[in-house]
C-alpha positions as a Python dict, from the first residue, in 0.01 Angstrom:
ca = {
    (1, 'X'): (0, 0, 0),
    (2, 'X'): (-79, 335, -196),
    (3, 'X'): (78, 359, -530),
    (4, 'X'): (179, 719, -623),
    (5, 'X'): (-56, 901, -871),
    (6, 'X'): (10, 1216, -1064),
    (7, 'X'): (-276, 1443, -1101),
    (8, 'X'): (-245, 1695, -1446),
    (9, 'X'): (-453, 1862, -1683),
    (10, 'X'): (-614, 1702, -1974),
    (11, 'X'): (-518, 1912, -2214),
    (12, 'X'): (-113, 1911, -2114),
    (13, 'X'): (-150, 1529, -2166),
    (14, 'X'): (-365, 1469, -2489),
    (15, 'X'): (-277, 1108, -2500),
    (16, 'X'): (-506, 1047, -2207),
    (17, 'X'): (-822, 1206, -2452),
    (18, 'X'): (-951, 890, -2619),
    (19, 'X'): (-876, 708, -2269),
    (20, 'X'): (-1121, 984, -2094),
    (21, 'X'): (-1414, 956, -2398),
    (22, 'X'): (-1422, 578, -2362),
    (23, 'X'): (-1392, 598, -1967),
    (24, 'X'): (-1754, 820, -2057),
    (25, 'X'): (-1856, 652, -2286),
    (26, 'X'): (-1859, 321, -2080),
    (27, 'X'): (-1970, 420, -1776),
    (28, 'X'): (-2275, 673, -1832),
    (29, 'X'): (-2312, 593, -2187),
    (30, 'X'): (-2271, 854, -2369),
    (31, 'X'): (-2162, 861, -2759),
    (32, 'X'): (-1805, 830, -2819),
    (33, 'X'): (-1873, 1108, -3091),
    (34, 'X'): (-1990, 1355, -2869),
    (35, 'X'): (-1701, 1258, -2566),
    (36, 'X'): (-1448, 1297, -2776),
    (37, 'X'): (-1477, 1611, -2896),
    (38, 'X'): (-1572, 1734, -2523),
    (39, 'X'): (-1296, 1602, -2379),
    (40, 'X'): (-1013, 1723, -2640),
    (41, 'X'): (-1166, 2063, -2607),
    (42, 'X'): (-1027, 2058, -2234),
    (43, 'X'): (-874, 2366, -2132),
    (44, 'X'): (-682, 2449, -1843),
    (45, 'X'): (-770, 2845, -1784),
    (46, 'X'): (-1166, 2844, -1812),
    (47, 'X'): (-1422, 2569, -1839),
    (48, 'X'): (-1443, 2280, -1962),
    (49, 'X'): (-1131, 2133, -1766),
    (50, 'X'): (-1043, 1803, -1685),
    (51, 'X'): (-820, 1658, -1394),
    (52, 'X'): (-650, 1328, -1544),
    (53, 'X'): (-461, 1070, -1284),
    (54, 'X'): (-160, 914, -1417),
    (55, 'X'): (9, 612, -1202),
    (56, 'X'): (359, 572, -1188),
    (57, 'X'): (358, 459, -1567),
    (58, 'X'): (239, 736, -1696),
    (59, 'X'): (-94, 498, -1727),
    (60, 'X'): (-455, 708, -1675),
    (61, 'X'): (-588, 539, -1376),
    (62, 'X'): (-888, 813, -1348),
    (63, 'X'): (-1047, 1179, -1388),
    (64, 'X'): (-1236, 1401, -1299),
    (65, 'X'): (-1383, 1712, -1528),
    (66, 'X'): (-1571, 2078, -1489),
    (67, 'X'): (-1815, 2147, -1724),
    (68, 'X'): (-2068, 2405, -1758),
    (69, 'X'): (-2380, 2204, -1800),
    (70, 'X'): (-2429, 1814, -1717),
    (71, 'X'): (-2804, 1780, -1631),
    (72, 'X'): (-3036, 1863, -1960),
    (73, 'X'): (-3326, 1866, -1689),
    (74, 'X'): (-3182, 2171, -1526),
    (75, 'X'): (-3014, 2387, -1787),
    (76, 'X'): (-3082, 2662, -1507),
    (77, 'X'): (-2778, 2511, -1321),
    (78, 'X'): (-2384, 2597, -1420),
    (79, 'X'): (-2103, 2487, -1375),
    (80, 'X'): (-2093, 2094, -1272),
    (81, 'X'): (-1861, 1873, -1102),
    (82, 'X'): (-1839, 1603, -1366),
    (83, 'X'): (-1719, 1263, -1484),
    (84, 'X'): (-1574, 1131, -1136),
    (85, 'X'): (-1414, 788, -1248),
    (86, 'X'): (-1123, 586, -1122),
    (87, 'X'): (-1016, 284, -1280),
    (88, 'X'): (-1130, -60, -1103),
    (89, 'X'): (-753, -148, -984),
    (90, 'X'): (-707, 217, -908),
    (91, 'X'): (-994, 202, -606),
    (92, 'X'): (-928, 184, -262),
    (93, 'X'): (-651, 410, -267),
    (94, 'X'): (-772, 764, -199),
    (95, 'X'): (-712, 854, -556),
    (96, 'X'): (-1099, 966, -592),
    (97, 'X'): (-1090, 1227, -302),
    (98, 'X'): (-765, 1327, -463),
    (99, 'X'): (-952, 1399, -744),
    (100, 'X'): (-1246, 1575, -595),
    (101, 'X'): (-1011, 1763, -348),
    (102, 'X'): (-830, 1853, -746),
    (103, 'X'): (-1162, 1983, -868),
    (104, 'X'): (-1266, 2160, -606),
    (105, 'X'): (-948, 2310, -660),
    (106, 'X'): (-953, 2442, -973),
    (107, 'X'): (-1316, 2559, -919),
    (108, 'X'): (-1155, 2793, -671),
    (109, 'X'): (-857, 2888, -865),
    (110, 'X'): (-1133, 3008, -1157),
    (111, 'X'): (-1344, 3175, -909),
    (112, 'X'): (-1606, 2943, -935),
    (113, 'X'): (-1850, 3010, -638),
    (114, 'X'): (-2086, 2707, -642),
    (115, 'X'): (-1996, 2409, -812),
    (116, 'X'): (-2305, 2107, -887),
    (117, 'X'): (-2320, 1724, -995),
    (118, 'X'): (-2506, 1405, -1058),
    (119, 'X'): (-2481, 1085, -910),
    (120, 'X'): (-2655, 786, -889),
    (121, 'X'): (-2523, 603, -608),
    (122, 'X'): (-2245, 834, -419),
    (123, 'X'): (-2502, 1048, -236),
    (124, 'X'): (-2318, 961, 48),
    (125, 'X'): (-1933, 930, -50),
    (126, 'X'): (-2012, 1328, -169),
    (127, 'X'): (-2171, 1436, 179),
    (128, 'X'): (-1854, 1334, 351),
    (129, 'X'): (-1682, 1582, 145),
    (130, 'X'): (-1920, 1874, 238),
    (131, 'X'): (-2186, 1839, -60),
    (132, 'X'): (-2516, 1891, 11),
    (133, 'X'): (-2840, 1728, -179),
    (134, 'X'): (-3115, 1981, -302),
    (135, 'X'): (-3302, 1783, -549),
    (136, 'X'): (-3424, 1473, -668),
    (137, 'X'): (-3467, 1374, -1005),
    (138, 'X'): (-3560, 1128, -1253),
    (139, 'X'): (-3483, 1113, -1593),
    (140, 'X'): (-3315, 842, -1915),
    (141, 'X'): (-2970, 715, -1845),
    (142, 'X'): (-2757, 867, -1589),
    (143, 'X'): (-3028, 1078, -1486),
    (144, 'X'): (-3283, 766, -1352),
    (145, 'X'): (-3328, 829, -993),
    (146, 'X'): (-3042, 1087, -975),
    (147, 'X'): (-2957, 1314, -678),
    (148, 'X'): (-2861, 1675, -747),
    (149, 'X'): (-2551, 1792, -532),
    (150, 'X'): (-2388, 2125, -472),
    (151, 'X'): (-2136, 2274, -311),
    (152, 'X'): (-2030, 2636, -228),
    (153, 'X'): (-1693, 2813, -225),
    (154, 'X'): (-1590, 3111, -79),
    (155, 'X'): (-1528, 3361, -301),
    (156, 'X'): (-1135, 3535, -347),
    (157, 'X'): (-1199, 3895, -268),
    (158, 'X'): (-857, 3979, -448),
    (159, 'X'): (-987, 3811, -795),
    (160, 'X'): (-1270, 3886, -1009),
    (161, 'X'): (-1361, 3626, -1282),
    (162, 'X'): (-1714, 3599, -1466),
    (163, 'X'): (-1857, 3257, -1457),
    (164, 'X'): (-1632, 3101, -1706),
    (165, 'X'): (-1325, 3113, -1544),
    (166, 'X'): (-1227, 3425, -1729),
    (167, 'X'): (-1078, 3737, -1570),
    (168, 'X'): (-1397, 3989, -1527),
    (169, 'X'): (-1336, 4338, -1709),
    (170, 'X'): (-1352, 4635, -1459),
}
């Protein structure tokens, strides 16, 4: 049976901050001094922006972020899907396309027409959603053996916004 999840913004629910960093932090290693930061400067109107999943407790049970850069081996690429996690006894339950689907979302919303990520071992999970490989690379960490993914968006002809998510000056 699915449980219900509640998908918000970061920053409307700063309690779920330290939750996010160590979610990070854990899984792709990076310094709790440089998540946390990153992930209470969350935003909900330009980039960065992260997607939190609360259960029915109000609990985090996963997230999902947009940043614009996530591979130092191509700082030539912006913006990136980011930071996909959902909780161990959160899995199983759709809750990561929900996310994704989320993301995608708000990439559209900001007039974001090509969004990128990472991953190490969800080549595949990301092709059924319409992401397609373009590169190959290998580098310390999360990077060893990585896949570069993108995805494009069709642009809304009635909105104008410069690559951060902000409304473009006529």
């Amino acid at each position: 049976m699915r449980k219900p999840f509640t998908l918000c913004m970061l920053k409307d629910n700063p309690d779920a901050v330290a939750t996010c960093a160590r979610w990070e932090h854990e899984e792709w290693g990076r310094p709790l001094a440089e998540t946390l930061p990153d992930f209470a400067a969350a935003q909900t109107d330009r980039l960065p922006l992260t997607v939190v999943a609360l259960d029915a407790m109000g609990k985090p049970a996963g997230m999902v972020s947009l940043w614009t850069d996530d591979c130092p081996l191509r700082p030539d690429l912006t913006p990136w899907l980011a930071s996909l996690y959902v909780t161990p006894e959160a899995r199983g339950q759709g809750l990561g396309g929900a996310l994704l689907a989320r993301a995608e979302a708000e990439a559209r919303r900001l007039g974001i027409p090509r969004l990128h990520l990472m991953t190490q071992h969800s080549e595949a999970h990301y092709r059924t959603h319409g992401w397609h490989t373009f590169d190959r690379i290998d580098g310390p960490g999360s990077m060893r053996g990585a896949v570069l993914m993108r995805k494009d968006f069709q642009p809304h002809a009635a909105v104008a916004r410069n690559r951060y998510g902000a409304l473009a000056s006529p």
